[in-house]
C-alpha positions as CSV (number, residue, x, y, z in Angstrom):
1,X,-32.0,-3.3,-10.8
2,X,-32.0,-5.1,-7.4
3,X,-31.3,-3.3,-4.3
4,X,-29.6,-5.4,-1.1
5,X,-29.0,-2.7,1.3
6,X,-31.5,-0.6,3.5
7,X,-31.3,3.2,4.6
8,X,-30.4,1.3,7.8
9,X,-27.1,-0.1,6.4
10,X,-26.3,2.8,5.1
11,X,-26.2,4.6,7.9
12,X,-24.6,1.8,9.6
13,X,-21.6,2.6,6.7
14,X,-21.6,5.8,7.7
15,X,-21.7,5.6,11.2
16,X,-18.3,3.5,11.1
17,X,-16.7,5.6,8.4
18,X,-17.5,8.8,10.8
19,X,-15.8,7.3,13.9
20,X,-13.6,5.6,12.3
21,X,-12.7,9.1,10.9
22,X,-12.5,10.8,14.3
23,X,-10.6,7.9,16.0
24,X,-7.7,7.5,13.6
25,X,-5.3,5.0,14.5
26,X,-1.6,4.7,12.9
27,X,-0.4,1.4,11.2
28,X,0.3,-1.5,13.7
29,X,-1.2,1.0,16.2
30,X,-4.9,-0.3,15.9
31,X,-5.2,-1.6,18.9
32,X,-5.4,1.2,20.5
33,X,-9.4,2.2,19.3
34,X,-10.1,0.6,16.0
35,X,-9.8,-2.9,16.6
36,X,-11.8,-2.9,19.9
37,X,-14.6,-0.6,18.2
38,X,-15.2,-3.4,15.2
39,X,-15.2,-6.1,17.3
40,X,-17.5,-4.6,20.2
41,X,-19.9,-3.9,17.0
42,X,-19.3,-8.0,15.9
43,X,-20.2,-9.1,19.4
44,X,-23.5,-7.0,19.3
45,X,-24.8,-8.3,16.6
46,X,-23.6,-12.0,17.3
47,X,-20.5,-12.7,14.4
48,X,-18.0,-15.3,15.2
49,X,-14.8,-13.4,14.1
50,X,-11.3,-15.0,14.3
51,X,-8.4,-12.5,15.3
52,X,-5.8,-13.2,13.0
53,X,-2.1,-12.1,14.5
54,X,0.4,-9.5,12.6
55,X,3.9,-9.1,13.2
56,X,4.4,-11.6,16.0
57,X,1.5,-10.0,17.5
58,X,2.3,-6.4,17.2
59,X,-1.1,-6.1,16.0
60,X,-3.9,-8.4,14.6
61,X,-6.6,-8.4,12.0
62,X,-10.1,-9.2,12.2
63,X,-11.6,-12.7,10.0
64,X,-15.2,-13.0,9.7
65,X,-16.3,-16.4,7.8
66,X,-19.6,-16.9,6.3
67,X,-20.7,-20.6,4.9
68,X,-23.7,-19.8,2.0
69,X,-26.7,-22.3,3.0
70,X,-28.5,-22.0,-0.5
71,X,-30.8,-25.1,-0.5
72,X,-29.9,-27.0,-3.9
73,X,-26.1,-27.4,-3.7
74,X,-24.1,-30.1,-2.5
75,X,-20.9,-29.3,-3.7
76,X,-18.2,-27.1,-1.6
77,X,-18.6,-24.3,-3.9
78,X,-16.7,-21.4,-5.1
79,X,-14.9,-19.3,-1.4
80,X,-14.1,-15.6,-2.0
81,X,-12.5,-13.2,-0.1
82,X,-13.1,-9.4,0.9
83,X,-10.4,-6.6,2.4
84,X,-11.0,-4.0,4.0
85,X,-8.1,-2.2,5.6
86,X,-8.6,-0.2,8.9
87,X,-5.0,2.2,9.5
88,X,-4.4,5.7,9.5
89,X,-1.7,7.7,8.0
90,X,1.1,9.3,10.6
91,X,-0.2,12.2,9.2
92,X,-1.3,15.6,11.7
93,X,-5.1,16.6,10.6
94,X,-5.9,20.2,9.5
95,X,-7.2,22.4,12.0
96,X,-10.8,21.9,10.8
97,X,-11.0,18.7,10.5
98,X,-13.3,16.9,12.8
99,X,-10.8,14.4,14.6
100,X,-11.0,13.9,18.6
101,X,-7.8,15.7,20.3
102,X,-6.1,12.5,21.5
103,X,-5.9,10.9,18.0
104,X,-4.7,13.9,16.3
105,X,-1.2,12.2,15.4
106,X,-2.8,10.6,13.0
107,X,-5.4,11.4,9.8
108,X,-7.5,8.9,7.8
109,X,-5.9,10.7,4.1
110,X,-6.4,7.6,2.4
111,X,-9.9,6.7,2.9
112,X,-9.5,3.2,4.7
113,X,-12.6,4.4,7.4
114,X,-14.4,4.0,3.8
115,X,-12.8,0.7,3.1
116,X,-13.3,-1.0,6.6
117,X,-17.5,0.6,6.6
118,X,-18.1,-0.6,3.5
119,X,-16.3,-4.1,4.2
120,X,-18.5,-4.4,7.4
121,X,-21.9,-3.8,5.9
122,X,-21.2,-6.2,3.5
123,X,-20.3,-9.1,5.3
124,X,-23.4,-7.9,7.4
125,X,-25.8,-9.0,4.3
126,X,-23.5,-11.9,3.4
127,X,-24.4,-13.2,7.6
128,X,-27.7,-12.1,7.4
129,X,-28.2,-13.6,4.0
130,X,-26.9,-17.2,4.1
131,X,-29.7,-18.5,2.5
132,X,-28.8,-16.6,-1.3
133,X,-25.9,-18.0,-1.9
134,X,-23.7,-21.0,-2.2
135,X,-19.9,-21.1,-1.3
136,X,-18.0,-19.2,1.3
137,X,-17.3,-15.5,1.9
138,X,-14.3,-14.7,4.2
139,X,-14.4,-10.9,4.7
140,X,-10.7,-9.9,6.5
141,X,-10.1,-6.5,8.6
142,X,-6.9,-5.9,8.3
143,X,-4.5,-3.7,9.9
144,X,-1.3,-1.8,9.0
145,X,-1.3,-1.6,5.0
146,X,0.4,1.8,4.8
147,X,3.5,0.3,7.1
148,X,5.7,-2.5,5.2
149,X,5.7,-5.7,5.5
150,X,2.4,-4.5,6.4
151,X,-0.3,-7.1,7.5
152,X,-1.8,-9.0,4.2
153,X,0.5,-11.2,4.3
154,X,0.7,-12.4,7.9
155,X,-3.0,-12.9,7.4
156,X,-3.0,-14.4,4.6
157,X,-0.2,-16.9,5.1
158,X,-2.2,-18.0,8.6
159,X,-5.9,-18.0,7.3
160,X,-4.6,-20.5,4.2
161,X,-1.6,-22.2,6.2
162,X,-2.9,-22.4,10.0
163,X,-6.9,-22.0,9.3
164,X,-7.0,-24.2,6.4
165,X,-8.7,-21.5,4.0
166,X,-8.6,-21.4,0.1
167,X,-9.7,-18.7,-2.0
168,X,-10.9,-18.5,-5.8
169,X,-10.8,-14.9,-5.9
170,X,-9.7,-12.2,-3.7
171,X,-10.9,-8.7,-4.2
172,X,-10.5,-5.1,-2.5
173,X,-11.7,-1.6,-2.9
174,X,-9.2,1.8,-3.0
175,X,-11.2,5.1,-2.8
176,X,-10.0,8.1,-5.3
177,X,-11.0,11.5,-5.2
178,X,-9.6,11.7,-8.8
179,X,-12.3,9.5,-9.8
180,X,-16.0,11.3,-9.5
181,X,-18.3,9.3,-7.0
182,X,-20.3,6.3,-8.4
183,X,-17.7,5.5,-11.1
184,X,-15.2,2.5,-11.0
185,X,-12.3,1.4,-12.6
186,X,-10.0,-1.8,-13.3
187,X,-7.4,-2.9,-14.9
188,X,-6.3,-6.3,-16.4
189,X,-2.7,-7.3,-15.6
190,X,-0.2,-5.1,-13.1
191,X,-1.8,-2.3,-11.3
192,X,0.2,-1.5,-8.5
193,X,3.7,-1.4,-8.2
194,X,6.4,-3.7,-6.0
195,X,7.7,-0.8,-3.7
196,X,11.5,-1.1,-1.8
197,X,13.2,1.0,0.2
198,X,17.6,1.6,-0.3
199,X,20.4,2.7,2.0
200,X,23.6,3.7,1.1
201,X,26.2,4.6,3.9
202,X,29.4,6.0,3.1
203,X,32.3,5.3,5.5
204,X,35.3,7.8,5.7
205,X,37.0,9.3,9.0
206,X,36.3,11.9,10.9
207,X,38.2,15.2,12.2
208,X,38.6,18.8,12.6
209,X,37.2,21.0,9.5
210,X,39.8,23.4,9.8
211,X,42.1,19.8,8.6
212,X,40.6,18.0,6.6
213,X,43.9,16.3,5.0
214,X,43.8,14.4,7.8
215,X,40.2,13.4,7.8
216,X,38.7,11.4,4.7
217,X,35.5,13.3,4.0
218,X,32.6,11.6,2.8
219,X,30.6,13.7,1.6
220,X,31.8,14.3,-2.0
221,X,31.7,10.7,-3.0
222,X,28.1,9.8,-1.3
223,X,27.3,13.1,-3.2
224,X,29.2,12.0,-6.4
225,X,27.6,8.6,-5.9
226,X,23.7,10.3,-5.7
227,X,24.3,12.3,-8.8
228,X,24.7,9.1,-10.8
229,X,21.9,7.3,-8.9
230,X,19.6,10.5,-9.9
231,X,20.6,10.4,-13.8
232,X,19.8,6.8,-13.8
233,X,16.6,7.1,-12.2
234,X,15.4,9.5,-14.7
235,X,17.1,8.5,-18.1
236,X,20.5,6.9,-17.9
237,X,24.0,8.0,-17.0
238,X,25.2,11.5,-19.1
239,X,27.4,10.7,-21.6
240,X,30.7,13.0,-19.6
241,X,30.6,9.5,-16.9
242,X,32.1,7.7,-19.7
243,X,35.2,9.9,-19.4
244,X,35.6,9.8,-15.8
245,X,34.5,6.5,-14.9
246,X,34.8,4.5,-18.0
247,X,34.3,0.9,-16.5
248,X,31.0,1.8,-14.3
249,X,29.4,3.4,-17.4
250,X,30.3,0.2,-19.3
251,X,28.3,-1.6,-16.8
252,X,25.3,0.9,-16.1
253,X,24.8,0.5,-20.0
254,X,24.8,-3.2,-19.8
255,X,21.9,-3.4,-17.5
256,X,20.0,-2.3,-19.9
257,X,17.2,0.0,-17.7
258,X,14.7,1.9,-19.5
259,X,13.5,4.6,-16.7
260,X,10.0,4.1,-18.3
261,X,9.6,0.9,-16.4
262,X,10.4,2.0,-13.4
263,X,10.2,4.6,-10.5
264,X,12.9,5.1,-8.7
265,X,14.0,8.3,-6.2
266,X,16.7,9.2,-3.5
267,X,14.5,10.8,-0.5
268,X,16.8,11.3,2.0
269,X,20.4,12.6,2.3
270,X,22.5,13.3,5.7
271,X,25.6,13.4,7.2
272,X,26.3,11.6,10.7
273,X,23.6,10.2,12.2
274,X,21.2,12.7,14.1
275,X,21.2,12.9,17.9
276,X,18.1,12.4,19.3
277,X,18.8,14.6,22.4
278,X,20.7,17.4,20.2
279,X,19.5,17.1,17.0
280,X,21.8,20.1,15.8
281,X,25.2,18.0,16.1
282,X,25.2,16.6,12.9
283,X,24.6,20.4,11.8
284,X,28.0,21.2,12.9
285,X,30.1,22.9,10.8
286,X,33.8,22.6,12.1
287,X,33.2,18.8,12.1
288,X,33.7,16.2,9.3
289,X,31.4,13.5,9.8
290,X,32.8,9.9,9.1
291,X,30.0,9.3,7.1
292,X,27.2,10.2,5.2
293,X,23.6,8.5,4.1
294,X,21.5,8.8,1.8
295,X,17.9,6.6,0.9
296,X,15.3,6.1,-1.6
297,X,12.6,3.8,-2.9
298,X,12.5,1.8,-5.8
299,X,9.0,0.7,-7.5
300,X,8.5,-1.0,-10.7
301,X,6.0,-3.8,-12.5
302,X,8.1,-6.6,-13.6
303,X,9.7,-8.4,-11.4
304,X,12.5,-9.0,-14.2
305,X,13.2,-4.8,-13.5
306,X,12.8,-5.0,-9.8
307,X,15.8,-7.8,-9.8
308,X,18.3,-5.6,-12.0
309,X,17.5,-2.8,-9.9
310,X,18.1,-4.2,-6.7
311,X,22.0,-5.6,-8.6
312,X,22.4,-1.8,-9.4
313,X,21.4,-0.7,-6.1
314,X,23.9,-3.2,-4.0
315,X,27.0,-3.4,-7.2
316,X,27.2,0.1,-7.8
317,X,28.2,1.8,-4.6
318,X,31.1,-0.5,-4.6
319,X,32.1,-0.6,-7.9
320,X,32.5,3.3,-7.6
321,X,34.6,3.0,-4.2
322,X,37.1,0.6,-6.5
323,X,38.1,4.2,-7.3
324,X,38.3,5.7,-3.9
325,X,39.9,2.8,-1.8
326,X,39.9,4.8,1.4
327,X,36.5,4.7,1.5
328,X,33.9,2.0,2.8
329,X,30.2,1.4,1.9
330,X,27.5,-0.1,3.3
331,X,24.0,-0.8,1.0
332,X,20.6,-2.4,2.7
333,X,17.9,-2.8,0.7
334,X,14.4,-3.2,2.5
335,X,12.1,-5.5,0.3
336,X,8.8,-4.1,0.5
337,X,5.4,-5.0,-1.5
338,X,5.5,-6.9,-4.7
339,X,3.7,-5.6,-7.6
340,X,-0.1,-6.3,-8.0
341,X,-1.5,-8.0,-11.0
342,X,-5.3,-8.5,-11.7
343,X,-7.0,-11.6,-13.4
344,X,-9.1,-10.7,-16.4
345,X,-11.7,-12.7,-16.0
346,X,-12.6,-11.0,-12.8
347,X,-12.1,-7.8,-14.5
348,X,-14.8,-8.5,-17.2
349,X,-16.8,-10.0,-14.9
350,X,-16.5,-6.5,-12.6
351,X,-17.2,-4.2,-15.8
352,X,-20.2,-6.1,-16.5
353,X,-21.6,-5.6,-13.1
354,X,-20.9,-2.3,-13.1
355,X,-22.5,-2.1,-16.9
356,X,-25.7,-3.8,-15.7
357,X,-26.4,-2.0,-13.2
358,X,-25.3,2.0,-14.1
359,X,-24.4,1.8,-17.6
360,X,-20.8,1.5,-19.2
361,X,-19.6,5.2,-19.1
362,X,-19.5,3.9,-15.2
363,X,-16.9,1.4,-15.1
364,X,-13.3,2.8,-17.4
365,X,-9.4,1.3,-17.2
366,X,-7.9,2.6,-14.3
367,X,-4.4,3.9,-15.2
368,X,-0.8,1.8,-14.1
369,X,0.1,3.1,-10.6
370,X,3.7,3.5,-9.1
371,X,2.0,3.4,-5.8
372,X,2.3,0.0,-3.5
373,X,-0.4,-2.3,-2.3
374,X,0.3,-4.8,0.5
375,X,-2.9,-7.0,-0.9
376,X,-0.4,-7.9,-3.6
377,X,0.4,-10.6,-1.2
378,X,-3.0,-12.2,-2.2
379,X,-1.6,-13.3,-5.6
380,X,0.2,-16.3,-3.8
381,X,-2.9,-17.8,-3.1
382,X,-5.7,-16.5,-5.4
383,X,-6.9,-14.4,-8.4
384,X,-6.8,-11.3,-7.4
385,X,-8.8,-7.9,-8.1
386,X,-8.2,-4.5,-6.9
387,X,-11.1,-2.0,-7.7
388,X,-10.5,1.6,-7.9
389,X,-13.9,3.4,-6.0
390,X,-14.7,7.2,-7.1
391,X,-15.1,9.5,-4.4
392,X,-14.6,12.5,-6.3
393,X,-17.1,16.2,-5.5
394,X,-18.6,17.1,-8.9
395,X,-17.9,20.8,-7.3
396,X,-14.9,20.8,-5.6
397,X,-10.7,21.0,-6.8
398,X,-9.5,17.5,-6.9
399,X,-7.4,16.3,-3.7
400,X,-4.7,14.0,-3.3
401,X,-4.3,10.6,-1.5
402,X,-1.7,10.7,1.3
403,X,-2.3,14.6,2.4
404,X,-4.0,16.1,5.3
405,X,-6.1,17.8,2.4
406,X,-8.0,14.7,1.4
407,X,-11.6,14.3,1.1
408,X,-13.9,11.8,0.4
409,X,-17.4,12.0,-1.1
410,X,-20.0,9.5,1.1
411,X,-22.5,9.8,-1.6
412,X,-20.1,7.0,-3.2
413,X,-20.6,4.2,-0.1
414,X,-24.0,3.0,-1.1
415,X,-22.5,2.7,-4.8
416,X,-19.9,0.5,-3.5
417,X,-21.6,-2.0,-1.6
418,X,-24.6,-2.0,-3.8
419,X,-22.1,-2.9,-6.7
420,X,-19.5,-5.4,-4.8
421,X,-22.2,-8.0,-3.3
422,X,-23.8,-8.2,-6.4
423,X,-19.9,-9.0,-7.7
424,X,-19.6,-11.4,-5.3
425,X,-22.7,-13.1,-5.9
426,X,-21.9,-13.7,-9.5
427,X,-18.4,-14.8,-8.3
428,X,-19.7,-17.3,-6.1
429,X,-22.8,-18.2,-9.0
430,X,-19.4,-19.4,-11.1
């Protein structure tokens, strides 16, 4: 089995990871250490990098380009791109967690130190390795993945649009403690799910508690209205709706959801808007508000679903307030990231890497996710692949993604670069 990195690059990786872990920096925020640390570490060791603007430069990513110089070839060759993603949940760290006091808003819970540490040693060996390969290997920092519209697809759209770049494949690591170090997993087809956000407002009018005939309240329909957004998230309408509301249960029935196929959840409810300064007004008890709110997030696989449940989203508020025509609504829907689908030859091509290398019981099919993944983006402009990296303790209870309880296993780094250069070099080979 060959070996392409050194103790040295290890501990490069783990150097990175480690501050990375102790400077944590929010989405879109990543100017503020991250951004500065990976490029001072570029400059030292001579990399031309490109900094690619996010957001009407709110923030910016990080493009490294490498041209193979493999004697031999004369054709372009094959140009594949790497992510690794640099933010920080808005997340406050445990006590004992080893993060410096003034980043302490902020907690690396879903392992992108790991991501960006590994993403850097490898295009480290790709630059110091020209001469091994043929083809092109763009390797992209990028910020802000955990904050839609996030900053894939800024990048993306100006490294292919403004640079000029094309890509045959496009590939990224996600670390998961439910997956024990060393071991892999993929899946052909979708993997990650589109993820948007709702709104609803409810307009009545406002008054005096102590008479509300003379104020329209709106509470009772925005909660009237969330009961049958709940029942239709998790199984369809109950039959009693066809009783009361025989025209809107009509129409549920015709959209024909199946709650299997999507995830769907109401997050948020409140009435009045909150006050900043005195955050207990809208706690108030002899008031009416004149309106209430409640949101959720929709995320799904097909895009078919995703369109049907942004109708039902916008329709149904107001085809319930056809009943109560002293009331006003207001819906928003916030489009977030669109599901991500993986191409099966880089799949196969993945689990045979993995096969060669550690043996099959390494590499299994990773299981359908509701979660969202702004490298979905990718699709529009290459195959893509999204590779699920254990980081699991043989020893230790299993922690979650997305909590200040997260832990990651650093045995798994050299696994991971080991495993995705020699991907990349049989990507480029084809």
């Amino acid at each position: 089995m060959i070996s392409y990195i050194s103790p040295s690059d290890i501990a490069l990786a783990e150097y990175i990871s480690h501050e990375m872990y102790r400077h944590p920096c929010k989405s879109f925020d990543e100017k503020k250490w991250t951004l500065p640390f990976l490029e001072g570490l570029l400059e030292e060791r001579g990399i031309p990098f490109t900094r690619i603007p996010v957001e009407n430069g709110r923030t910016y990513g990080l493009r490294v380009q490498i041209v193979g110089e493999k004697e031999g070839k004369d054709k372009p060759g094959v140009s594949v791109l790497f992510r690794g993603d640099m933010d920080a949940l808005p997340i406050r760290p445990r006590e004992d967690v080893d993060v410096d006091e003034e980043f302490r808003n902020a907690f690396h819970g879903c392992g992108h130190h790991i991501h960006t540490a590994q993403a850097f040693v490898i295009m480290l060996w790709f630059h110091q390795n020209r001469d091994k390969f043929h083809g092109t290997v763009t390797v992209m920092f990028q910020p802000a993945e955990e904050l839609p519209p996030g900053g894939c697809k800024d990048m993306m759209a100006y490294m292919v649009n403004d640079l000029g770049d094309r890509y045959d494949a496009a590939v990224m690591y996600h670390v998961y403690p439910d997956l024990p170090a060393g071991k892999f997993a993929v899946r052909k087809g979708p993997i990650t799910a589109s993820f948007d956000t709702f709104r609803v407002r409810v307009i009545g009018k406002s008054g005096h508690s102590g008479h509300p005939d003379k104020a329209r309240n709106p509470l009772p329909i925005s909660a009237e209205l969330q009961l049958m957004f709940h029942q239709i998230f998790n199984g369809g309408l109950r039959p009693y709706w066809k009783d009361i509301y025989p025209d809107l249960y009509t129409w549920v029935e015709s959209l024909g959801l199946t709650a299997s196929k999507f995830c769907a959840v109401i997050t948020k409810s409140l009435c009045g808007e909150v006050d900043v300064e005195n955050p207990d007004h809208h706690t108030a008890v002899n008031v009416i508000s004149d309106h209430a709110i409640f949101n959720g997030s929709i995320r799904c696989h097909d895009p078919a679903v995703r369109d049907v449940l942004h109708m039902l989203v916008r329709e149904l508020p107001s085809k319930f307030l056809t009943h109560y025509p002293s009331y006003q609504v207001r819906v928003t829907i916030e489009e977030g990231y669109p599901a991500s689908y993986c191409d099966e030859h880089l799949v196969d091509l993945f689990s045979t890497v993995v096969t060669d290398r550690y043996g099959g019981e390494m590499c299994e099919e990773a299981p359908l996710s509701n979660g969202g993944e702004d490298f979905a983006y990718a699709k529009l402009y290459s195959r893509m692949l999204i590779v699920r990296q254990g980081v699991g303790f043989p020893d230790r209870p299993i922690t979650s993604l997305h909590s200040r309880n997260a832990e990651f296993n650093e045995i798994a780094i050299p696994f991971g670069m080991e495993t995705m250069i020699e991907f990349l070099l049989r990507v480029l080979d084809q």
